[in-house]
C-alpha positions in Angstrom: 0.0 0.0 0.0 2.5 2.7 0.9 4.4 1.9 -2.4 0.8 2.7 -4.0 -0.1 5.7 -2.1 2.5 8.5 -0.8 1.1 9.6 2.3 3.6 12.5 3.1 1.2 14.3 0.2 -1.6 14.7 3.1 -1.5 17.9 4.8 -0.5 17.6 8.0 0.1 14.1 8.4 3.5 13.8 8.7 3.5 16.3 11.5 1.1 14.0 13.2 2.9 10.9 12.8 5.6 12.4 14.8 3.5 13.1 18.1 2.3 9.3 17.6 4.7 6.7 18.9 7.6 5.6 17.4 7.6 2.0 17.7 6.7 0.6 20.6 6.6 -3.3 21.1 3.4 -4.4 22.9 0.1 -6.8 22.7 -1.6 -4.1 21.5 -0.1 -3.6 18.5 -0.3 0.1 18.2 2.3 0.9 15.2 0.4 -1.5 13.2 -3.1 0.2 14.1 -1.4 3.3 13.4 -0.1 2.2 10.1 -3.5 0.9 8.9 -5.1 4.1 9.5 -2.2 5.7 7.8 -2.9 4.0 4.5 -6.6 4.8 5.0 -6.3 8.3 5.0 -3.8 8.3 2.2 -6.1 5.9 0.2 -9.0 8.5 0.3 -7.3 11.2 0.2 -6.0 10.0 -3.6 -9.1 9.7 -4.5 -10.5 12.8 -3.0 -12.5 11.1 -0.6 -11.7 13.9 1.9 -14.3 13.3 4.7 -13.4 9.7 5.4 -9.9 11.0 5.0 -10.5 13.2 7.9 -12.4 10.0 10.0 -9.0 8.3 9.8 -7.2 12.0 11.0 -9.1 11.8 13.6 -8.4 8.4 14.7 -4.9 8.8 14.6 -6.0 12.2 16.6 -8.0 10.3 19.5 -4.9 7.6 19.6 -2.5 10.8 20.5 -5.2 12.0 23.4 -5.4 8.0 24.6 -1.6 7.5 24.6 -0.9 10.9 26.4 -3.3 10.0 29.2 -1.5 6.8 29.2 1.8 8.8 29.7 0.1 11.0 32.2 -1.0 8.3 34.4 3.1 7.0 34.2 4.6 9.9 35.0 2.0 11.6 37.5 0.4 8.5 39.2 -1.3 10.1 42.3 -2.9 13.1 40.3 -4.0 11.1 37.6 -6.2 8.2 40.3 -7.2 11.8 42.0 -8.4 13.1 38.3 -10.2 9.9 37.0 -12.1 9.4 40.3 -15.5 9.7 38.7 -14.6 9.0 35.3 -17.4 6.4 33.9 -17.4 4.3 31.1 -20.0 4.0 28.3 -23.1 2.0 29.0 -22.7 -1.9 29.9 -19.0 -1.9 29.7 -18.1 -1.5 33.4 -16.3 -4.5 33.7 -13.7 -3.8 31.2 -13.4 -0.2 32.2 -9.6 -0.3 33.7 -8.3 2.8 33.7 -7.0 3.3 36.8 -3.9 1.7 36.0 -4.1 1.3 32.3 -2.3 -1.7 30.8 -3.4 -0.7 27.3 -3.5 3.0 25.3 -6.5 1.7 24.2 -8.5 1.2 27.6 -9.4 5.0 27.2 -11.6 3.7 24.3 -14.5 2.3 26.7 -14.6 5.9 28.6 -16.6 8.9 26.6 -13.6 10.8 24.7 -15.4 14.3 25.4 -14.0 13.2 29.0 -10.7 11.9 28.6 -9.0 15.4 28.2 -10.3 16.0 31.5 -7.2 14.7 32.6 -5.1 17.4 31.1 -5.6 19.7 33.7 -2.9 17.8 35.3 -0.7 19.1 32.7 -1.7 22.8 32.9 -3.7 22.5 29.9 -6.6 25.1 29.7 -9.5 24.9 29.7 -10.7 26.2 26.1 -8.2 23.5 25.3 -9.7 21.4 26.9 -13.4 21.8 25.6 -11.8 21.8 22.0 -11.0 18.1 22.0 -14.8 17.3 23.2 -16.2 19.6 20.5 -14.1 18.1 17.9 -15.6 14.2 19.0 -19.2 16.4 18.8 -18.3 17.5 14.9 -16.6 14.0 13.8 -19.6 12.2 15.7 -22.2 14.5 13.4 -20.5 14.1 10.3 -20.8 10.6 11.2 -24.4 10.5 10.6 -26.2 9.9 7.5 -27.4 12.9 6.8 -27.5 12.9 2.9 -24.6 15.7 2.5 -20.3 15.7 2.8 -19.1 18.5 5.3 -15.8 18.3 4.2 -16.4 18.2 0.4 -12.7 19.5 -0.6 -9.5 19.4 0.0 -9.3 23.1 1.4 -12.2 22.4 3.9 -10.2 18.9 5.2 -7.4 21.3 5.0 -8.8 23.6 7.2 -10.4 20.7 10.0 -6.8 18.8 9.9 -5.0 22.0 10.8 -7.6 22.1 13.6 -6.4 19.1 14.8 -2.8 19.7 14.4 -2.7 22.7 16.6 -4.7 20.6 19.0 -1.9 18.5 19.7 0.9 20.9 19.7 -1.1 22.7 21.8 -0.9 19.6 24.4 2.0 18.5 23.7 4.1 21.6 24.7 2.1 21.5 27.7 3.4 17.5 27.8 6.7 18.5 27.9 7.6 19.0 31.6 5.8 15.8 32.2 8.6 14.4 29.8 11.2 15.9 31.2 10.4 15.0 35.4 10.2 11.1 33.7 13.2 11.5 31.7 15.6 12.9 34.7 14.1 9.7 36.7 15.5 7.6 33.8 18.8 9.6 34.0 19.2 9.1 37.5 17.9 5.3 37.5 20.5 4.3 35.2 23.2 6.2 36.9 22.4 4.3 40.0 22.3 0.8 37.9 18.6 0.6 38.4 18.1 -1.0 35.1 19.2 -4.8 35.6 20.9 -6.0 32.7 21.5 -2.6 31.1 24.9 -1.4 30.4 24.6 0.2 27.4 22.3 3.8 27.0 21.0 2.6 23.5 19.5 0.0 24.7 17.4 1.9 27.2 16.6 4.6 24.9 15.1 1.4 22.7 13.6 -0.5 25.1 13.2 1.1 28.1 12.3 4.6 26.3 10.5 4.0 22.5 9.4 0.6 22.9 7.8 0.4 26.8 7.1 4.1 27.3 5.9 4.9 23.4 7.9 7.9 23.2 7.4 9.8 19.9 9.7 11.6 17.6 8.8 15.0 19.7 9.1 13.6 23.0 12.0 12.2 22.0 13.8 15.0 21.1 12.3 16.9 24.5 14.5 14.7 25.9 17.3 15.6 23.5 16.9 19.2 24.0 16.8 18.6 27.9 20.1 19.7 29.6 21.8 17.2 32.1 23.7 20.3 33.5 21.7 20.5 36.8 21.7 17.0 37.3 25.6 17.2 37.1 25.8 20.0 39.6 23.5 17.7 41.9 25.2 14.1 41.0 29.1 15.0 40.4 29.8 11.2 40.4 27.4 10.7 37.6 29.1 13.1 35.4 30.4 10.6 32.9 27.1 8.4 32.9 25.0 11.4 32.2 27.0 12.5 29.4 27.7 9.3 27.9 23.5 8.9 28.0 23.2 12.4 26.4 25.1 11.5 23.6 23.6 8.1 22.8 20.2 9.9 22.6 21.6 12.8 20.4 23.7 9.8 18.3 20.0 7.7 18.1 18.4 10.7 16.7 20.8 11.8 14.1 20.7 8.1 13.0 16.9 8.3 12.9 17.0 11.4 11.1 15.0 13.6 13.3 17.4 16.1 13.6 
């Protein structure tokens, strides 16, 4: 399929794919979910089917808000079981609804997704922000309907609703990022002190501790590039090597990767 369909014409989509996880190994299979959708929206958008393309945007949209709770609830533990106290799930699916400590991205699908960016107030995120995501379910659930008529019937309209959705996520995303720095100065620190058993080396951490079991994305990813390991040096003088042997291998993995 993607040596059919080029994907990186769709507006915005690239841009997208790079707040989505990179490749994380799991039961879930999210890169492949991911990927599907990918070739979805590519595949209508070829053929100028622009308001199922949008559908599949906004899949890959409500996988972003599902694995950024998931992150949230990683990183910030005790907030996030205060913030999901009442949370409910849809009707009759009470007994699958685990959310309190999600094994899966994908648990948030059982919960109303107007609600889930409730949980962003943890991060700082406003609350215009916040209403945004539950009126952009509202719109995709009514152009859902059969109503006899396409609301996004060209490509400057799904231009205009993607770039909606784009800003969205930046929009959480920067407000993300000192959540991804407090986890990443834990990861510093934990293999400085030889918490990870059976890791000597910082690249495999940064594969399998960092993109594969966390689902870091290109932009979190280089958040933790662009974070400086000078305080932690002033705090942790005997560290100094480790740190800056681990700051390399991350700036080393994403030159290799091409994201910077």
């Amino acid at each position: 399929m993607a040596d059919i369909v080029d994907y990186t014409e769709v507006p915005y989509l690239q841009e997208i794919l790079s707040f989505l996880p990179i490749k994380p190994e799991d039961e879930e299979d999210v890169i492949n979910y991911i990927q599907n959708i990918t070739n979805l929206i590519a595949v209508n958008y070829k053929y100028e089917q622009y308001q199922f393309a949008y559908f599949g945007i906004h899949l890959l949209y409500m996988t972003y808000i599902y694995c950024t709770a998931w992150k949230i609830s990683q990183i910030e533990p005790d907030r996030y079981k205060d913030a999901i106290i009442y949370a409910r799930p849809y009707s009759g699916r009470e007994k699958e609804f685990k959310i309190e400590e999600p094994e899966s991205v994908f648990a948030y699908s059982l919960m109303p997704e107007s609600d889930i960016a409730k949980i962003f107030r943890i991060i700082n995120l406003d609350n215009s922000q916040i209403t945004n995501v539950g009126e952009y379910v509202k719109t995709r659930n009514e152009m859902a309907h059969a109503s006899g008529k396409f609301e996004i019937p060209n490509e400057e309209s799904f231009d205009t609703k993607v770039h909606t959705l784009y800003i969205s996520i930046k929009n959480i995303h920067n407000k993300l990022e000192a959540c991804i720095r407090k986890w990443y100065e834990q990861v510093l620190l934990s293999f400085c002190k030889g918490e990870y058993e059976g890791y000597d080396n910082p690249k495999d951490i940064i594969s399998e501790q960092m993109i594969q079991s966390f689902k870091l994305s290109v932009n979190e990813l280089l958040v933790c590039n662009e974070m400086s390991v000078s305080s932690l040096i002033s705090a942790h003088r005997g560290y100094q090597t480790k740190l800056k042997d681990f700051k390399k291998a991350v700036t080393d993995h994403c030159q290799e990767m091409g994201y910077i």
